[in-house]
C-alpha positions in Angstrom: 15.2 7.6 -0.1 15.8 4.4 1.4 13.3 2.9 4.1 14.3 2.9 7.0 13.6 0.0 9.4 13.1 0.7 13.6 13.7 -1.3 16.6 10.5 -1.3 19.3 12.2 0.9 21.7 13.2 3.3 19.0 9.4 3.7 17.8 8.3 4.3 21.4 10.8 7.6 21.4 9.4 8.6 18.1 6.1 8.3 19.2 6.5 9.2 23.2 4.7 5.9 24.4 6.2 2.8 26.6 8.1 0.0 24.5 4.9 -2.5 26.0 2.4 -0.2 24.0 4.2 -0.8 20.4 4.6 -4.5 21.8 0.4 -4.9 22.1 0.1 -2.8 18.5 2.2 -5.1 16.9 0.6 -7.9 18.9 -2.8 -6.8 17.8 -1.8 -6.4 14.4 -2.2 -2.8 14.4 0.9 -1.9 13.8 3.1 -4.5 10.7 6.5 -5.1 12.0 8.1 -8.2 11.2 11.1 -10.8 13.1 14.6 -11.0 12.9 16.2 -14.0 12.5 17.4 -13.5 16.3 13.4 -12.7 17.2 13.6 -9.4 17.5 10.5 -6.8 16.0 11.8 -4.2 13.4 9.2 -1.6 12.3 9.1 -0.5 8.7 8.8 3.8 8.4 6.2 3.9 5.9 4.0 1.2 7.6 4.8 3.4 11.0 3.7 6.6 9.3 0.6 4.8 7.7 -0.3 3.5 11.5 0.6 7.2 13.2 -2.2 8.9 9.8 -4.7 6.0 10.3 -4.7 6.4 14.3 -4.8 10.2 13.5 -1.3 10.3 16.1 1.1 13.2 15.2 3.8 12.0 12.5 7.2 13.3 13.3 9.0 15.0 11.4 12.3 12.8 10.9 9.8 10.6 9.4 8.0 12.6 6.7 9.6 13.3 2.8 9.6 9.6 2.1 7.7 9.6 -1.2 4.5 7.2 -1.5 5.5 4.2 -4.3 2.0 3.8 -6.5 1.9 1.1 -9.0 -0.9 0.8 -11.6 -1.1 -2.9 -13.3 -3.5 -2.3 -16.3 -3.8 -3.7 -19.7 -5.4 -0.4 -20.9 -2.5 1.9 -21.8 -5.5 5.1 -22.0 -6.4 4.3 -18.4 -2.9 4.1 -17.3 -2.3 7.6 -19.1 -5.4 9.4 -17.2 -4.9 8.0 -13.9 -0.7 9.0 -14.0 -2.1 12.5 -14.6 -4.9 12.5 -11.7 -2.5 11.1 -9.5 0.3 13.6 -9.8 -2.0 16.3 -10.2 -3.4 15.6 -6.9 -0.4 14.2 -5.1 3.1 15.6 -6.0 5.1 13.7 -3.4 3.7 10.1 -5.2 5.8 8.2 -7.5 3.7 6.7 -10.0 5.0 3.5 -12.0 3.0 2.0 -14.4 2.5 -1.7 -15.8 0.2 -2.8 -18.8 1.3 -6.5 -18.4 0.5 -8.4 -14.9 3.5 -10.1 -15.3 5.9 -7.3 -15.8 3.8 -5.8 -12.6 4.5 -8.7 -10.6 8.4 -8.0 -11.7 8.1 -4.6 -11.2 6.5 -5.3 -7.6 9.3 -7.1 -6.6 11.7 -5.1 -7.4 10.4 -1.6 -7.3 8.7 -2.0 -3.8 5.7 -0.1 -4.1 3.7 1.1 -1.5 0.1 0.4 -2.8 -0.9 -1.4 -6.3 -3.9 -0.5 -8.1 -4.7 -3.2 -9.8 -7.0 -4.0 -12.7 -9.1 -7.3 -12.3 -9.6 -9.0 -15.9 -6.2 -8.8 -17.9 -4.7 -11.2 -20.5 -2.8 -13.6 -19.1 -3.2 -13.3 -16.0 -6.0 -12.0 -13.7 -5.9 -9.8 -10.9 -7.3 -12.0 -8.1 -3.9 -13.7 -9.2 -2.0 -10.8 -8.7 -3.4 -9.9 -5.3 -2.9 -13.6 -4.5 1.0 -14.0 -5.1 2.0 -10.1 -3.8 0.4 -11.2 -0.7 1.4 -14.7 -0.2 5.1 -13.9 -0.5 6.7 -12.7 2.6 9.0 -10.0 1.0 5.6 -8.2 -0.3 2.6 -9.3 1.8 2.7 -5.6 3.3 1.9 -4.1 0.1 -1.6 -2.6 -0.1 -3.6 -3.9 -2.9 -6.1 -1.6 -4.1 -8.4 -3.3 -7.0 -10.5 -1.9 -9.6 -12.7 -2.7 -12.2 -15.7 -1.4 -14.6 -17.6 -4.2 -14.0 -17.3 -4.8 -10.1 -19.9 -7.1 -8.3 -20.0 -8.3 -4.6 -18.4 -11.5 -6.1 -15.7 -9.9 -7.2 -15.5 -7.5 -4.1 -15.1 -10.9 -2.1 -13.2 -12.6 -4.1 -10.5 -9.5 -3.7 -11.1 -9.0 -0.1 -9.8 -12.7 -0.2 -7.3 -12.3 -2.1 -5.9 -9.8 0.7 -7.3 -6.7 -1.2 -7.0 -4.0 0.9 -9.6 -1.7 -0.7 -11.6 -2.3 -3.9 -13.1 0.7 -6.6 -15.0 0.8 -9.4 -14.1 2.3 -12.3 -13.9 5.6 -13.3 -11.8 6.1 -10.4 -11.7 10.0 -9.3 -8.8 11.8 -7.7 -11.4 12.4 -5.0 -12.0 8.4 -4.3 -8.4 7.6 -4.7 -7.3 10.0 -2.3 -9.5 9.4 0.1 -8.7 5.4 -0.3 -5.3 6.3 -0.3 -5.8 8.3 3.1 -7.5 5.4 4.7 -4.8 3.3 3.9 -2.7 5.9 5.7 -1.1 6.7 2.4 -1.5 10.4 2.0 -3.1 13.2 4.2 -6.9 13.7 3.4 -8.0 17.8 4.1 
């Protein structure tokens, strides 16, 4: 399914609130919309559902089925394997692509769209600070949430991501249980 893409006023009848209150959202960053050339806001749906979870706000229903997009950018092809599985085990309604190579990630992010990247921090190559750096200094993917991971995490490296634009950063072994509760704050999935 395609995203869709919503006007102000059409969010505020989604969501049964004044065309001022999605104004201050978006004005207070709460809510990611971006400008048309002619300066008008348009909303993206999955950043609107993420915003309606994270608030806990009712979701409507014209706006639920869209599956979540996870990409996983890690050189270690057994990691990739075992995560796939905890992911669709625990979250049939996520599309999981995986990447072994940053740079084919950074293709694949371009193109595919994801909704979140888990992202590995030591590669060959090219790191993941990098990664983290160039999805969210371009404009076409700066909404993308950046989750990264590594075995060997430190508060340098927890900075370093966080200023990268990391969204969230894990150590690894992930679980299903810490993944889906990162992907819930993120206003990903629902968390029972």
């Amino acid at each position: 399914m395609d995203t869709r893409f919503f006007t102000t006023h059409e969010v505020a009848q989604l969501v049964h609130v004044s065309p001022s209150a999605v104004l201050r959202w978006i004005d207070q960053g709460l809510l990611k919309a971006f400008r048309t050339p002619g300066g008008h806001r348009r909303v993206d749906q999955l950043a609107l559902v993420a915003f309606l979870r994270f608030h806990q706000m009712p979701v409507p229903r014209e706006l639920e089925g869209q599956p979540v997009r996870l990409l996983v950018i890690d050189d270690e092809a057994a990691f990739l394997r075992s995560i796939a599985v905890v992911v669709r085990r625990a979250h049939r309604a996520v599309e999981v692509e995986l990447c072994e190579s940053p740079v084919t990630g950074l293709l694949k992010v371009g193109l595919w769209r994801p909704h979140v990247v888990l992202l590995d921090a030591y590669m060959p190559g090219m790191d993941g600070f990098e990664v983290c750096r160039r999805i969210k200094e371009d404009s076409e993917t700066s909404g993308i949430a950046v989750v990264a991971m590594s075995g060997l995490m430190s508060e340098e490296m927890q900075k370093a991501f966080r200023d990268a634009g990391a969204a969230a950063v894990l150590s690894k072994p992930i679980s299903a249980a810490v993944l889906t509760e990162t992907m819930g704050a993120l206003g990903l999935v629902r968390v029972a």
